[in-house]
N, C-alpha and C positions, 0 to 999 in steps of 0.2 A: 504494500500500500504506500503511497506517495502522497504526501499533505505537504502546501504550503503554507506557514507560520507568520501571521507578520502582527507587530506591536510595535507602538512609536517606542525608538529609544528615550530612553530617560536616564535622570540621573538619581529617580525616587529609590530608593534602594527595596523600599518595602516590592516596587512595582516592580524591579532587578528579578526578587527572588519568585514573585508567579510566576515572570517570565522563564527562569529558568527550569521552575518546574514545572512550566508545560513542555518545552523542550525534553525535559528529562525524560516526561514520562513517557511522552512520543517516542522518542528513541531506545528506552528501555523499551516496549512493546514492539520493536521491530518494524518501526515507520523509516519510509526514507524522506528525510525532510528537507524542505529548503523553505529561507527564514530570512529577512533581514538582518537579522541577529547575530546568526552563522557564519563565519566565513565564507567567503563567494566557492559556491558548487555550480556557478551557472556554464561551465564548460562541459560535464556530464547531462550526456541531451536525455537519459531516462529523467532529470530532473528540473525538463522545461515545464513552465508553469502550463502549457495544454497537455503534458502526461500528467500532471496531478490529479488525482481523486477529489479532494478535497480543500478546503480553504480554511484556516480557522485564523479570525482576528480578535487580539485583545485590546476592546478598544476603550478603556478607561481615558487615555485622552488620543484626541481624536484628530487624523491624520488626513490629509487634501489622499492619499496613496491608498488607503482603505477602501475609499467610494470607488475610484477605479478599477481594483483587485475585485471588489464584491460586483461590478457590473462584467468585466471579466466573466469570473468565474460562472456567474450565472448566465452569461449567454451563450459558453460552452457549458450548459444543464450541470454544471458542480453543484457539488451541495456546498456551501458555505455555515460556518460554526459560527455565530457571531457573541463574545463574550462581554459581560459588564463585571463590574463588582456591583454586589446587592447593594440597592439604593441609588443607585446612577439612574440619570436622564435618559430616555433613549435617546437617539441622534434622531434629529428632524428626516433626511436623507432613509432613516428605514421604516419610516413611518407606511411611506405611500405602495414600497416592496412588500411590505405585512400583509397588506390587503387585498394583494393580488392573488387570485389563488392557484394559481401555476409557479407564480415564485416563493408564496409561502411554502410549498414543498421543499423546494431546495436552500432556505433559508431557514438554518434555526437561532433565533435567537434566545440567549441564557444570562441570566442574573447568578453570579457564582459568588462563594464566599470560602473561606478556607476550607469548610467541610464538605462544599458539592463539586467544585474546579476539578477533581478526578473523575467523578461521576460523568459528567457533561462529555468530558473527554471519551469517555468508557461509552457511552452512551453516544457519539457521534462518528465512531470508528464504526459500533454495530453499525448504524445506520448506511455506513458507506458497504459495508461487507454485506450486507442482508435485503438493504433496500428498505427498512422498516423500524420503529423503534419499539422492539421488542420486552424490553425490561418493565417492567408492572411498579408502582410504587408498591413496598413492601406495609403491608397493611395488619399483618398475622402476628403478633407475638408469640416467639415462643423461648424457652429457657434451655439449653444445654450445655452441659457440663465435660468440660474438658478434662486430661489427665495433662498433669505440667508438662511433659514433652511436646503434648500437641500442642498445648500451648506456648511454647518456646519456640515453636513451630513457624505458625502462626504470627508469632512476633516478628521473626525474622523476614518471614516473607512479606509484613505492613511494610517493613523497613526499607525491603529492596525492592520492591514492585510500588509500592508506595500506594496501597489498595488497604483499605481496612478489612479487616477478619469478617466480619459480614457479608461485607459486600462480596469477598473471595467466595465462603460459603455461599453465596446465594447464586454464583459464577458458576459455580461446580454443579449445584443441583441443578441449575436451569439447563447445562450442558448435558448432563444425565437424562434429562426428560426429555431431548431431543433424540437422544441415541437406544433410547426405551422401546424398541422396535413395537413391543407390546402393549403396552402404555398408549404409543402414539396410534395403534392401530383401532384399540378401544374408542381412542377419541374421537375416529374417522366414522365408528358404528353409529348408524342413527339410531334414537332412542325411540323405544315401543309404549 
């Protein structure tokens, strides 16, 4: 998968370190990116902006290079990720894209905060791979109990994936119930 990245540079540090962890996490997931941010890859033609997949801008503050990239992307039918921080203005500019309903498909925009900014991500890769946004908001409480191994587990992989235990869990079973050959066959049966 190939995503272009783009965020105004700044000198806000706080805004440094989303940026680098959306980078991060792109790239730990085995994205090939290209990014204002990045060093110029614009010599490797698998990473011209028409082989992209998709588009994601972080646009907390807001760049004349954004509106272009997102007119871009969406007249070659990309999907575009468009990020705020929770509490932000929308921009006047995707007001009138919102309401269209052929480019509201390929436009999602997201209000992120420290605890959803992976989600979105996780949640806009499906969307490029599947066609669909798949994941249900989790509704169900339930309690289980780990043995400290798994749980040291689990730690380690929040750490390096940069995904909460949860959410992992909820990754694993959703991947299970696709491969449930039986499961998914039951679900196909009309009911009597």
């Amino acid at each position: 998968m190939k995503i272009y990245f783009y965020a105004k540079e700044t000198t806000d540090v706080d805004q440094q370190k989303i940026h680098r962890q959306i980078i991060g996490f792109l790239e730990d997931n085995g994205v090939l990116l290209l990014s204002n941010l990045l060093p110029d890859k614009s010599k490797d033609d698998r990473l011209a902006f028409e082989n992209m997949d998709g588009l994601i801008i972080e646009g907390k503050e807001s760049a004349p290079d954004a509106g272009y990239l997102i007119a871009l992307a969406l007249a070659q039918g990309k999907r575009v990720l468009f990020l705020l921080p929770k509490g932000s203005m929308l921009p006047d500019q995707l007001r009138g894209l919102r309401e269209n309903a052929k480019l509201k498909k390929l436009l999602l925009l997201r209000f992120y905060s420290d605890r959803t900014l992976i989600n979105h991500l996780v949640d806009f890769i499906d969307l490029i791979e599947t066609g669909e946004l798949r994941r249900e908001v989790p509704a169900v409480k339930f309690t289980l109990r780990f043995t400290p191994r798994a749980d040291r587990y689990l730690t380690w992989l929040n750490r390096k994936k940069r995904i909460k235990k949860a959410d992992w869990l909820r990754q694993l079973i959703d991947e299970q119930i696709q491969k449930d050959e039986e499961y998914q066959a039951q679900l196909r049966q009309p009911k009597t």
